[in-house]
GUDREN-151363 format. One record per atom (N, C-alpha, C): x, y, z. Coordinates in steps of 0.001 Angstrom, whole numbers, plus 500000, padded with zeros to 6 digits. Layout:
BEGIN
(pt (X,Y,Z))
...
***
This chain:
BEGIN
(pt (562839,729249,656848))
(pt (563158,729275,655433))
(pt (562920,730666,654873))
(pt (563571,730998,653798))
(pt (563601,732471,653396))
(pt (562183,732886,652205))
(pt (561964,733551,652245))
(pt (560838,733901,651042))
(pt (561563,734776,650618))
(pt (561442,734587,648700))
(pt (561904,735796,647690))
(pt (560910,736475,647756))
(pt (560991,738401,647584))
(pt (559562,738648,647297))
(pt (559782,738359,645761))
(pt (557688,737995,645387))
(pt (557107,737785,644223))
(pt (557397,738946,643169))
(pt (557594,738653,642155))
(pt (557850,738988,641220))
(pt (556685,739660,640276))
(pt (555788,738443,640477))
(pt (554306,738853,640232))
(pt (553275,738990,640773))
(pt (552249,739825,640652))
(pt (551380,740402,642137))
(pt (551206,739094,642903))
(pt (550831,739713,643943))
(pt (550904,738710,645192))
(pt (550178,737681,645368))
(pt (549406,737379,644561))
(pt (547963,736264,644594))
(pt (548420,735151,643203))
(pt (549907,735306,642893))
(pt (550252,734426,641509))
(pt (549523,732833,641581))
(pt (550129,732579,643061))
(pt (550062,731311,643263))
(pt (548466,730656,644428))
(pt (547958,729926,644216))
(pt (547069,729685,645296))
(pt (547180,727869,645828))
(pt (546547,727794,647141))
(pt (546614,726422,647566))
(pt (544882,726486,648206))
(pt (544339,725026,648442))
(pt (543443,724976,648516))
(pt (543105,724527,649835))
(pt (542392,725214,650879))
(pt (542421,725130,652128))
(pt (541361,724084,652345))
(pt (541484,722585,652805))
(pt (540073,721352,653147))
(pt (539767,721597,654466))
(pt (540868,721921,655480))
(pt (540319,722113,656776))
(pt (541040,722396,657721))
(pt (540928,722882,658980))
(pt (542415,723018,660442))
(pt (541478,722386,661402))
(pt (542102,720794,661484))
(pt (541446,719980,662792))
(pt (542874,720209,663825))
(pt (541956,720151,664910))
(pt (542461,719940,666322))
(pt (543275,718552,666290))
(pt (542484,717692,665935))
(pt (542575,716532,665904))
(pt (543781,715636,665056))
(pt (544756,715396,665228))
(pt (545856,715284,663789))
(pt (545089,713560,663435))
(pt (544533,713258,663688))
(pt (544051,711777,663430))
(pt (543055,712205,662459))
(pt (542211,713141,662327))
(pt (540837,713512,661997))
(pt (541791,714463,660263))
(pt (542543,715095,660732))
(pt (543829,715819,659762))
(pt (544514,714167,658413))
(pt (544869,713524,659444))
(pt (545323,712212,658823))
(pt (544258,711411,657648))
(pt (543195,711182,658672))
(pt (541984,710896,657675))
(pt (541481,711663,656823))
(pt (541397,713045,656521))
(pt (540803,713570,655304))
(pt (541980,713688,654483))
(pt (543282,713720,654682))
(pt (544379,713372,653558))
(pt (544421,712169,652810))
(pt (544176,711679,653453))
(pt (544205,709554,653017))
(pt (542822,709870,651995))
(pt (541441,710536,652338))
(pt (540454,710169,651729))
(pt (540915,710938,650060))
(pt (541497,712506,650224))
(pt (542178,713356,648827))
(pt (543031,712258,647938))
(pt (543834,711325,648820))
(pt (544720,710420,648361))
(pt (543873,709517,647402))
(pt (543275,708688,648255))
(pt (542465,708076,647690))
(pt (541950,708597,646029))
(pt (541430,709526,646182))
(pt (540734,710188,645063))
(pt (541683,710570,644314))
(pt (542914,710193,644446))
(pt (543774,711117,643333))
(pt (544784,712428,643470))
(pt (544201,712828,644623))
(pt (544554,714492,645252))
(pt (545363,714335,646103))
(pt (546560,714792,645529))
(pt (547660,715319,647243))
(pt (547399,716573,647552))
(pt (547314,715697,649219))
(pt (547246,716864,649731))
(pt (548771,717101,650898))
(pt (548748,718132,651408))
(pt (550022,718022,652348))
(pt (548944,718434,653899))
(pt (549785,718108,655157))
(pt (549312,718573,656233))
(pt (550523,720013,656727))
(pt (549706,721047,657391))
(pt (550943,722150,657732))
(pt (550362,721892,659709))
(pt (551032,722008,660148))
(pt (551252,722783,661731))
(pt (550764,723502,661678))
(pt (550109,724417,662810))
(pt (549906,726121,663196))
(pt (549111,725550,664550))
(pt (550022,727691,664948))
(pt (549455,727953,666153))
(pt (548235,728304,666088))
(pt (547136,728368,666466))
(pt (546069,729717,666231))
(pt (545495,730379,667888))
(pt (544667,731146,667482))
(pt (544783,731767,668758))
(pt (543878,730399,669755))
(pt (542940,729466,668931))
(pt (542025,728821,670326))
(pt (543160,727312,669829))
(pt (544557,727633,669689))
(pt (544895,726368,670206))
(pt (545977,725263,668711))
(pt (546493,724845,668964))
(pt (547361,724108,667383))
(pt (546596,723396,666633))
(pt (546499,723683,665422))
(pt (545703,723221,664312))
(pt (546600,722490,663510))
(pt (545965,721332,662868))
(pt (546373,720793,661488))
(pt (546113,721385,660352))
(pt (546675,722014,659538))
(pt (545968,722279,658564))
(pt (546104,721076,657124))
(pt (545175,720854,656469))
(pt (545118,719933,655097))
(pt (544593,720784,654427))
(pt (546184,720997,653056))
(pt (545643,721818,652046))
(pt (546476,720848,650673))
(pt (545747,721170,649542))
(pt (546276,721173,648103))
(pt (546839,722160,647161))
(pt (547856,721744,646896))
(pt (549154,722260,646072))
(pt (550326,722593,646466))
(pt (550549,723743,645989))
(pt (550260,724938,645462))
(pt (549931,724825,643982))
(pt (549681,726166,643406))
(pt (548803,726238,642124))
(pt (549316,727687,641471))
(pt (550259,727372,640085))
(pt (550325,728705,639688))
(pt (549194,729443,639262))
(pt (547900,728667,638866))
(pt (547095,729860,638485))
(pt (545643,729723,639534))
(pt (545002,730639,639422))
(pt (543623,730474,640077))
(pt (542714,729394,639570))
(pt (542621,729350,638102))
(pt (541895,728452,637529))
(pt (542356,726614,638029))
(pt (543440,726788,637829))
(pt (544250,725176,638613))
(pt (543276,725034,639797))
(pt (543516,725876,640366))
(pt (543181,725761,642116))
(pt (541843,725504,642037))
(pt (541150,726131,641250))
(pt (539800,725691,641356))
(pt (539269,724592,640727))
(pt (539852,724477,639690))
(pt (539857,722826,639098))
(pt (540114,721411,640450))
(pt (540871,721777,641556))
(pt (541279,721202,642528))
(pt (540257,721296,643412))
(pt (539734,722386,643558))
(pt (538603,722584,644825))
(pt (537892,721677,644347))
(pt (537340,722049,643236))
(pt (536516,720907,642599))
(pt (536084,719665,642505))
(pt (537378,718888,642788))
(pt (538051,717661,643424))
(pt (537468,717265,644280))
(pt (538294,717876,645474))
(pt (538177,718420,646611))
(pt (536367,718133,646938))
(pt (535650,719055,646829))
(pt (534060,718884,647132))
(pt (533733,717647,646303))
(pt (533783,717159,645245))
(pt (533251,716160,645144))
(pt (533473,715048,645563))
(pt (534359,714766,646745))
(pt (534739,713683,647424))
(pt (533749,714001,648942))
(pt (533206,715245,648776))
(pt (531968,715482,650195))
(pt (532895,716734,650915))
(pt (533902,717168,650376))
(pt (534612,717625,651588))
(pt (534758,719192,651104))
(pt (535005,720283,652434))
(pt (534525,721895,652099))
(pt (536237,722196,651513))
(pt (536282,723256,650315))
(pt (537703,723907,649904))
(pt (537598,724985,649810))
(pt (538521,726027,649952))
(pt (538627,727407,649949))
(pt (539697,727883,649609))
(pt (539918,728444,648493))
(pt (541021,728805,647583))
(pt (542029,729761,648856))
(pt (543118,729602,649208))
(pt (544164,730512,649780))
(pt (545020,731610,649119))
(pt (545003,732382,648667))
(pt (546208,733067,647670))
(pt (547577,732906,648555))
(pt (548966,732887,647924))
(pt (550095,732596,648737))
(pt (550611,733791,648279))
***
């Protein structure tokens, strides 16, 4: 898929990183638990270097403040978030 470049500095948008399991079952279950609570989340693919990861993240987010309103979420269901800039 194509990317426009941004228009506005490069950190406009952010998504909220919960975790990259090995495991897509372990990936499956902490989405269902965001669900649960209210929070979509999406799962992405990746290679990494020790091996294919799931990743489970939330959004995207036009502003920083969103995103962290989400992390927010996010940990109070028990679970670790880390803002991504896109």
């Amino acid at each position: 898929r194509a990317h426009a470049a941004p228009a506005a500095p490069a950190a406009s948008r952010y998504v909220v990183q919960v975790g990259a399991f090995a495991e897509s079952e372990k990936a499956s279950e902490v989405r269902a638990k965001l669900q649960l609570a209210g929070v979509s989340a999406f799962t992405q693919n990746v290679k990494t270097a020790a091996g294919n990861r799931v990743r489970v993240r939330v959004g995207p987010f036009n502003s920083k403040e969103e995103a962290e309103r989400a992390a927010a979420k996010v940990k109070a269901q028990g679970l670790p978030a880390s803002l991504v800039p896109m």
